[in-house]
Structure formats: structure tokens, C-alpha cells
C-alpha positions in Angstrom: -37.4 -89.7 75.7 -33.5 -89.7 75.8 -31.5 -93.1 75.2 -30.8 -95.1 77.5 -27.0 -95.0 78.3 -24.8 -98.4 78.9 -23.9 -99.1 82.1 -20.0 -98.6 82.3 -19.0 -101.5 84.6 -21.0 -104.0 82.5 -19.6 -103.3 79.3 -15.8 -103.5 81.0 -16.7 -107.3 82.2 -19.2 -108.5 79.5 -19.7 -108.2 75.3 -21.9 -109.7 72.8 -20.9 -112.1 70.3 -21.9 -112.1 66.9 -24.7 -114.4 67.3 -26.1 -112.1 70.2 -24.8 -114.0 73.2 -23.2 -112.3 76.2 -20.1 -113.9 77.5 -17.8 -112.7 80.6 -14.2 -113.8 81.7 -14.0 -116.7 84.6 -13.4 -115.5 88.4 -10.2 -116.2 90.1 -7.3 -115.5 87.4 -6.0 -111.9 88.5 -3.5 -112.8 92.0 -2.1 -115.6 94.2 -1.4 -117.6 90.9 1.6 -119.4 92.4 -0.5 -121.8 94.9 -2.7 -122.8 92.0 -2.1 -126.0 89.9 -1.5 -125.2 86.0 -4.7 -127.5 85.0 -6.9 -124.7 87.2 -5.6 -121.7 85.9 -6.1 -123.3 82.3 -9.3 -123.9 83.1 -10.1 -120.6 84.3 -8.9 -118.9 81.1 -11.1 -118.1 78.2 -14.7 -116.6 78.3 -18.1 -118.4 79.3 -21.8 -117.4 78.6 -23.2 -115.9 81.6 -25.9 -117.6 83.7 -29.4 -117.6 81.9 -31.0 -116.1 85.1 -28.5 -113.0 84.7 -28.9 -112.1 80.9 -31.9 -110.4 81.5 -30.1 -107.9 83.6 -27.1 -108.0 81.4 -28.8 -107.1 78.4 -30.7 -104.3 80.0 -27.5 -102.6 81.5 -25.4 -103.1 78.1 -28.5 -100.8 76.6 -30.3 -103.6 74.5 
């Protein structure tokens, strides 16, 4: 049985912590900056854990 290969847009947009946890950047940072307030697009920094009902799927296309 061959391995089973990572899935190349997933492991652009998601990683594992240390502690085994799969985070992913927040939506809505990239364009159109200007009309949003500064207390938005601080919030919208950083990385989150993804959604328990998608880390199944995440884990499986990261190849683990």
C-alpha cells in the first residue's frame, strides 16, 4: 500500500501545534482593509482552532 500523500491546499491554510491541535488563520484580512474599523481587523488577526466538526476532515487530508 503506498502513503498516503497530504493534500496541498490544506497544509497551505492549516498546521498542527505541538500539542496535536490544528489551527487555521481567520477569514476576511486579505483586501478592502480601509472600510474596516481597527478593533475588527485586530480581531481577525492571529490563528483559531478549527471547528470540531471539521478536524476529522483536516486531519485526514494533512495525512494523519
Amino acid at each position: 500500500m503506498p502513503k498516503m500523500k497530504t493534500h496541498s491546499g490544506t497544509k497551505k491554510r492549516l498546521r498542527k501545534t505541538g500539542s496535536g491541535k490544528i489551527v487555521r488563520r481567520k477569514a476576511n484580512r486579505r483586501h478592502i482593509l480601509e472600510k474596516k474599523s481597527s478593533t475588527r481587523k485586530r480581531r481577525l488577526a492571529g490563528t483559531i482552532e478549527i471547528s470540531k466538526a471539521d478536524e476529522r476532515t483536516a486531519r485526514k487530508l494533512l495525512g494523519g
